[in-house]
N, C-alpha and C positions, 0 to 999 in steps of 0.2 A: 356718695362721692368716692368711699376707700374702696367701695363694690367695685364700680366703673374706671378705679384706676388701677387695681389689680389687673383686675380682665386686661386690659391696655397692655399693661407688662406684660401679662402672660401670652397674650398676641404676638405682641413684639419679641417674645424669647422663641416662643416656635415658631416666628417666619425666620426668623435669625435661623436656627436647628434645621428647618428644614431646608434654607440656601445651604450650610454648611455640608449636608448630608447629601447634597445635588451637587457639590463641588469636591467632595470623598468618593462618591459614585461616579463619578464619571470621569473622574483620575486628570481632571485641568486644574489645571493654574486660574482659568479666571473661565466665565460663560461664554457660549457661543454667538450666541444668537443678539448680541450687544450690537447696536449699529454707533458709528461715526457719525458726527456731523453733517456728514453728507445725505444720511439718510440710507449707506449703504450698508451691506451686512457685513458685521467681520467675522473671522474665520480662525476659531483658534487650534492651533497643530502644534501642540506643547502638552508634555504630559507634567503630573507634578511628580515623577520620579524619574530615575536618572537610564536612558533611553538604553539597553542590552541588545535590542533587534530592530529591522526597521518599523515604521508606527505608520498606520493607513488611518487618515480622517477621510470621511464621505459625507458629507449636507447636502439631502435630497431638496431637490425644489421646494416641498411640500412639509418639509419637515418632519414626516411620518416612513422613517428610513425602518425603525426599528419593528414597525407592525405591519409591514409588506411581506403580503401571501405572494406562491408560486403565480396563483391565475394575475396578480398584479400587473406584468411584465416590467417591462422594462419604465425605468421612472428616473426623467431629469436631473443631474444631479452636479457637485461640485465633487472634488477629489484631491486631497494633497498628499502624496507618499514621500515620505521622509526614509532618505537613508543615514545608515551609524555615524557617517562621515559628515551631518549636518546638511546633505544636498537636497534639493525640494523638485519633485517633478508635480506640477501642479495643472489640472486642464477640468473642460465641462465632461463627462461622461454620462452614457445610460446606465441604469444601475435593478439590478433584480435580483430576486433569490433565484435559486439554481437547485438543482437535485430531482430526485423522485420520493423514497422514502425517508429522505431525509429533509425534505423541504414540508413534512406534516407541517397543519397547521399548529399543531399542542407542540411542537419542538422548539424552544424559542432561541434556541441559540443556530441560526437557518447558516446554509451556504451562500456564499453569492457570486455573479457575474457582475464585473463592469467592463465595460463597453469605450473604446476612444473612437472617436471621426477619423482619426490614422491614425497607422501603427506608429507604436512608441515601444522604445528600450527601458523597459521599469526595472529598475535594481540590476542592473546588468544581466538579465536573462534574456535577454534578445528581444527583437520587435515583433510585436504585433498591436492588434486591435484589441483582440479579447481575451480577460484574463479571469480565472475562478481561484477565488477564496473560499477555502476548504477549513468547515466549522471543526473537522473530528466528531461529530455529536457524539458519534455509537462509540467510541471510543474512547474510556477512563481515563488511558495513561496517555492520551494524544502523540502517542509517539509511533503507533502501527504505522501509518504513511510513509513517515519520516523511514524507517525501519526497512523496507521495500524497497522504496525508490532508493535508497541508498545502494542497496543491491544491483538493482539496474542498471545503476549507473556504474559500479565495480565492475558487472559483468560485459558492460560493452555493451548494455543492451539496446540497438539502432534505434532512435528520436524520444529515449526516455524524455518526460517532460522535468524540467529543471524549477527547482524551487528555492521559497525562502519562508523561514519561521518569521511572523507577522504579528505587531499587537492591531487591535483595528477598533476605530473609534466611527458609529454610524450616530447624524444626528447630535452628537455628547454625549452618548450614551456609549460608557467602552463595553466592550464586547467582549474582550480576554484574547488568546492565544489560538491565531489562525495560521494558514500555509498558504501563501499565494503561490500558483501553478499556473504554468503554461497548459493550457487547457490543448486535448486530443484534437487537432487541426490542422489541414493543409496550410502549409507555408513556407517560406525559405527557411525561416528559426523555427518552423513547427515540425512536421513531418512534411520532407520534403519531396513531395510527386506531381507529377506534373498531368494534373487534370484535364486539362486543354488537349492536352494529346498531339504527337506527330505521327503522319501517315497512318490513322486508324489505330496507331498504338495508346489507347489512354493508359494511365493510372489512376489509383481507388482507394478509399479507404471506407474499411466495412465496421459494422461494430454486432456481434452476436448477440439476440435480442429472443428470449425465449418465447417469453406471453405479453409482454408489457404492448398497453395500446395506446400512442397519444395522437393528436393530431397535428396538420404537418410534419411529418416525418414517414419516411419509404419504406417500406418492409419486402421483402423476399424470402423464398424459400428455394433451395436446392438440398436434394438429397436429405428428407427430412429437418434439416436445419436450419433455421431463421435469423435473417441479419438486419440491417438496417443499414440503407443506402447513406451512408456519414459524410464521404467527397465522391465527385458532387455533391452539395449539400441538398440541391432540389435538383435532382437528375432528370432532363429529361425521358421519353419512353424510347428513344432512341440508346442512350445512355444505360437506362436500366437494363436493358436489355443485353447489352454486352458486356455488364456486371455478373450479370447473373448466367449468364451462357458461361461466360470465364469461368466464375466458381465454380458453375457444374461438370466443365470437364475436369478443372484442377482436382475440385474432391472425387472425380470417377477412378483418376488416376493414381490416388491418395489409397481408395478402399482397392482396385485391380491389380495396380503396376508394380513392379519390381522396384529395387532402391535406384537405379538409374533412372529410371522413366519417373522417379518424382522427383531426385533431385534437377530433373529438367525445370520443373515446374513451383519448385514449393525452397525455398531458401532452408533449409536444415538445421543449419548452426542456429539463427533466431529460433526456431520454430522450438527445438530443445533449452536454448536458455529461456525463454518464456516458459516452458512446461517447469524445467527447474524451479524457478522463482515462486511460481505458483503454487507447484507440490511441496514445494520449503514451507508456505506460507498456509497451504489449505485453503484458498480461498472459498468463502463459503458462497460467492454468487457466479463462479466459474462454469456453471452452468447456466447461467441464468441469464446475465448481462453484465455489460461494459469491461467485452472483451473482444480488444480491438486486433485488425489483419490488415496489412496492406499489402498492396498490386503494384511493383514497383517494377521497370524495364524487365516484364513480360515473366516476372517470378512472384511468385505470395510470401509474405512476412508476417511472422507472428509479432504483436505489438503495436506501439506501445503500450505501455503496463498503466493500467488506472483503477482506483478508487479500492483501499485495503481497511477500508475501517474496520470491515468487518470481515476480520482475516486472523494466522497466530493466536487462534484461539478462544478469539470473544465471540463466537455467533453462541445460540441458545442449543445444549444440547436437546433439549427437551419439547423445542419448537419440531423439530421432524427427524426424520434419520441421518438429510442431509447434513443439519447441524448438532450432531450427534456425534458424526463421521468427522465433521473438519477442527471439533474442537480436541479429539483424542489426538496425540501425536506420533501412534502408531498410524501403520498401513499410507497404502498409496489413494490419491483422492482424487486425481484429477485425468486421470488416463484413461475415464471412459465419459468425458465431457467434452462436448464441440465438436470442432473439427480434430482430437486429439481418440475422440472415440474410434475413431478411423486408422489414424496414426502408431499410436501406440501398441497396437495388433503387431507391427511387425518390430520383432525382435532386434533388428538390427538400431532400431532408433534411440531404447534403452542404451546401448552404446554408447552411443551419441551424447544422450542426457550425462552420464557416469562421465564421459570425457571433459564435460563443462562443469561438472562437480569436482571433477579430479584438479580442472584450473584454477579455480575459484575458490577450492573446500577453505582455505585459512580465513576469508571474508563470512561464509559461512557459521563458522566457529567460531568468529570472536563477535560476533551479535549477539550471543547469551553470557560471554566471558566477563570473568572479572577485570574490572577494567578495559571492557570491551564498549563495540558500537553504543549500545544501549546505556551502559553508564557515563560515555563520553556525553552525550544528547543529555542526558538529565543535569548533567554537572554543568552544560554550555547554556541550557536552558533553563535553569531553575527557578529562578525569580518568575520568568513568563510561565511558569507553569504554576507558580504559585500563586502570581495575579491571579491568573483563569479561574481561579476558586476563592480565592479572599477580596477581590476587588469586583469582578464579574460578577460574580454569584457563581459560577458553574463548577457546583463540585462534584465531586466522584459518580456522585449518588443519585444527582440533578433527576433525572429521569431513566426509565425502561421502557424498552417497545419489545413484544415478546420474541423478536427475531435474533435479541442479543441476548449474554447473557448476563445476567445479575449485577452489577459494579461490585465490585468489594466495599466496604465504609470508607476508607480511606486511601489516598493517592500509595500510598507505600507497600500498602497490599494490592494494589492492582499495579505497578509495576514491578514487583517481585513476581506476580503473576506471569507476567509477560515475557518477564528476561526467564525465569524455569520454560516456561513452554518453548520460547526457541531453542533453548539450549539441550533440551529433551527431544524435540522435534529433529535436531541435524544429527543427534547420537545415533534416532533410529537408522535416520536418510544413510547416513555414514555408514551404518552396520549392514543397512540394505542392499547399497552399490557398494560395498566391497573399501571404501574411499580410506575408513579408519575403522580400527577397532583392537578391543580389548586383547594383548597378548595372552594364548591357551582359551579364546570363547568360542570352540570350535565349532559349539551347536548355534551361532549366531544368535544368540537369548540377549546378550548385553549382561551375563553372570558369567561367572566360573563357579561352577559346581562339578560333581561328578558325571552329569549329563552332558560333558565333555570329552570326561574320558572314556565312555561311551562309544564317542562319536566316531573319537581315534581310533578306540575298538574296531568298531566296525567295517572301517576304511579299511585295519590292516588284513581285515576278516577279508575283505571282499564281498562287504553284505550290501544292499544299495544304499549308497548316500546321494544326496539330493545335488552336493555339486561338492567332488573330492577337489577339486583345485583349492575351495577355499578353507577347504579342513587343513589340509596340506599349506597353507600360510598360515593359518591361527595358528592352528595345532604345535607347530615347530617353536617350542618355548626355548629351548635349546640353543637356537641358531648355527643346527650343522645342517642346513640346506635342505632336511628330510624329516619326517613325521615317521615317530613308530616307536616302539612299546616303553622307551625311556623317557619321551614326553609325556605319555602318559603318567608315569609313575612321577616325574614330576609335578604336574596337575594335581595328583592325589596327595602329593606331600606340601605340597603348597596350603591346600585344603584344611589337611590335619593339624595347618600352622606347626612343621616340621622347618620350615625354611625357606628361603625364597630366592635364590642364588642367580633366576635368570628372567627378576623383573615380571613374572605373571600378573597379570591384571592389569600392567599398565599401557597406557593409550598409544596403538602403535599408528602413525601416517606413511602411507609410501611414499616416497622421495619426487615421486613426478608430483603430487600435489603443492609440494611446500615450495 
């Protein structure tokens, strides 16, 4: 009898243990799946801690939210989004993961799509149907995205997608810290072109698609380069057809024409602030995919800007060259990719790019600063970043897929990570356009050594320098308007820690920047 009533207790402590541990895990207040009197299901959209952003609950029809593959689709569901201010937008939606190499099956923390029967205004980012919850998988410090689009949006950049930091509960099962985005789509609040077309004029929206094969979905090719027919979203052959004739003259006239004959044709200012963004960032699938162009009143635009998890430095050096190349924060990366392979040939576009750094450079800059972008985001998000790992499970570490690189052990070293590489990555950009740099680094190195005074040397020699204008601005430590044998000797006294009377080494900006 004492056998059988032990057992008993002991039953009864670990079903107790284990409700408690399905009520710690799933961060509610009480279960979901409880029904009412009525027989109907209740729905709980309550966390048991004190709500920092807004909170997405989703109950699939089937209750099996949390183990839906990509081949899935789309699967019935409930939806309550909660904003800070207590308000509840609540309707039926379709509901599915999303991605390509981030929707593996072995990745358990998936992306998702939900789907409304009409547009709706979720969180004040404007109307639509369809909206993507963006997991970060590939990314430690979950804050690449964020990090980005932030930029886009500083830069002006036409139909960046607008978001918000999300916690997100699928099923009762919480999930940790997501991004809901305005997913890349035609619409009045999305990118707005007018597909329908007057008088044979349409608009378009492409997305550059390297090798990737799925079904339904349009591919083309012009001029070596492959896109995917995105709006239209199933074009007819009428349709395609004038997609893709457009493209090929636009890129004929892209690789041919002089700088008038494309800014006929190709929007310039975008087309540079998209290369910026990019080359800032290194992204590592900028060759590859989900990189989008559109056709708007008979001109092309580069953008909107999507998908950077794997950008700033986290792809795998040791997967290929390419991620070799985008994780070091030297050299240029993206100027012989896309339609930019084309572009960037002529000299005068470079320009162009340096003009939208020279706008923008303090936005630039204070994304690895102290007290800058990146440590505002941490300090505004902290707790949701801490759930993510102590309530979720999703820590630093969770998983590798060999196209990234390595996580660090812990969340502090992988966004110490993160904020050095930006911060390293715009010294280089800076020193390379000319935007900022070290007073006396004549040889453009990011040092002052005597390989500077070298340089001056040489300049006053008339030996060939690679570009005297910008020795002739470094060089001049002095500030009497001119470069020559006194700055040097400056340089060299500075060196010998003789003295330092006119500021050497420190971080000069020109004026049109700030």
């Amino acid at each position: 009898m004492k056998a059988k009533f032990c057992k008993r207790i002991i039953s009864l402590i670990t079903c107790i243990a284990v409700a408690l541990t399905c009520i710690t895990m799933s961060g509610f207040a009480a279960f979901a799946d409880e029904t009412d009197d009525s027989g109907e299901r209740e729905y709980v959209t309550e966390s048991s801690w004190e709500m920092t952003v807004p909170q997405i609950f989703v109950y699939t029809d089937k209750g099996n939210g949390t183990e839906l593959q990509k081949e899935d689709g789309y699967q019935g569901a409930k939806i309550f989004i909660k904003d800070t201010d207590g308000t509840m937008l609540s309707d039926d939606c379709s509901f599915k993961v999303r991605g390509n190499t981030t929707a593996l099956s072995w990745i358990t923390k998936k992306p998702y799509t939900f789907k409304f029967g009409k547009k709706k205004d979720v969180l004040g980012l404007g109307k639509g149907k369809k909206w993507a919850l963006i997991a970060n998988a590939f990314d430690p410090s979950m804050l690449r995205n964020y990090t980005v689009f932030s930029l886009a949006h500083e830069m002006g950049l036409s139909y960046t997608s607008n978001f918000k930091v999300v916690e997100l509960w699928v099923d009762d099962s919480f999930r940790g810290c997501y991004m809901l985005f305005e997913p890349v789509q035609e619409g009045k609040d999305r990118v707005d072109i007018d597909i329908e077309g007057n008088d044979g004029k349409k608009d378009f929206l492409i997305e550059y698609e390297a090798q990737r094969e799925e079904e339904d979905v349009t591919y083309f090719d012009v001029h070596g380069l492959r896109f995917i027919a995105s709006e239209p979203e199933e074009p007819t052959e009428e349709q395609l057809k004038y997609i893709r004739d457009t493209m090929y003259k636009i890129i004929y006239i892209i690789r041919t024409g002089d700088r008038e004959a494309i800014e006929e044709v190709v929007d310039v200012e975008s087309f540079a602030k998209f290369y910026l963004l990019n080359e800032y960032a290194k992204t590592f699938d900028f060759s590859m995919s989900s990189v989008f162009f559109y056709y708007k009143d008979g001109k092309l635009y580069a953008g909107p800007p999507w998908d950077y998890d794997l950008s700033l430095g986290s792809a795998n050096p040791d997967f290929n060259e390419r991620g070799k190349e985008s994780v070091e924060t030297e050299n240029l990366f993206c100027n012989k990719k896309n339609i930019y392979r084309f572009l960037c040939k002529h000299s005068w576009f470079s320009d162009e790019v340096r003009e939208v750094y020279l706008k923008h450079y303090k936005a630039f800059e204070n994304v690895g600063a102290e007290g800058g972008l990146l440590d505002i985001a941490r300090s505004t998000y902290n707790d949701v970043l801490t759930r993510n790992s102590t309530e979720a499970g999703w820590s630093a570490d969770k998983w590798w897929i060999n196209i990234m690189g390595r996580p660090r052990v812990t969340y502090d070293q992988n966004f110490n990570y993160l904020k050095n590489w930006c911060a390293t990555r715009n010294t280089w950009l800076s020193n390379y356009f000319d935007v900022a740099f070290l007073r006396g680094d004549s040889n453009k190195d990011l040092a002052i050594s005597v390989d500077d005074v070298t340089e001056i040397q040489r300049l006053l020699a008339e030996f060939d320098v690679s570009n005297p204008d910008s020795v002739t601005l470094r060089g001049d430590v002095n500030g009497d308007g001119k470069t020559d044998i006194s700055d040097a000797t400056e340089i060299q006294r500075y060196i010998a820690e003789l003295g330092n009377p006119y500021n050497i080494g420190e971080k000069i900006v020109p004026e049109e920047s700030v």
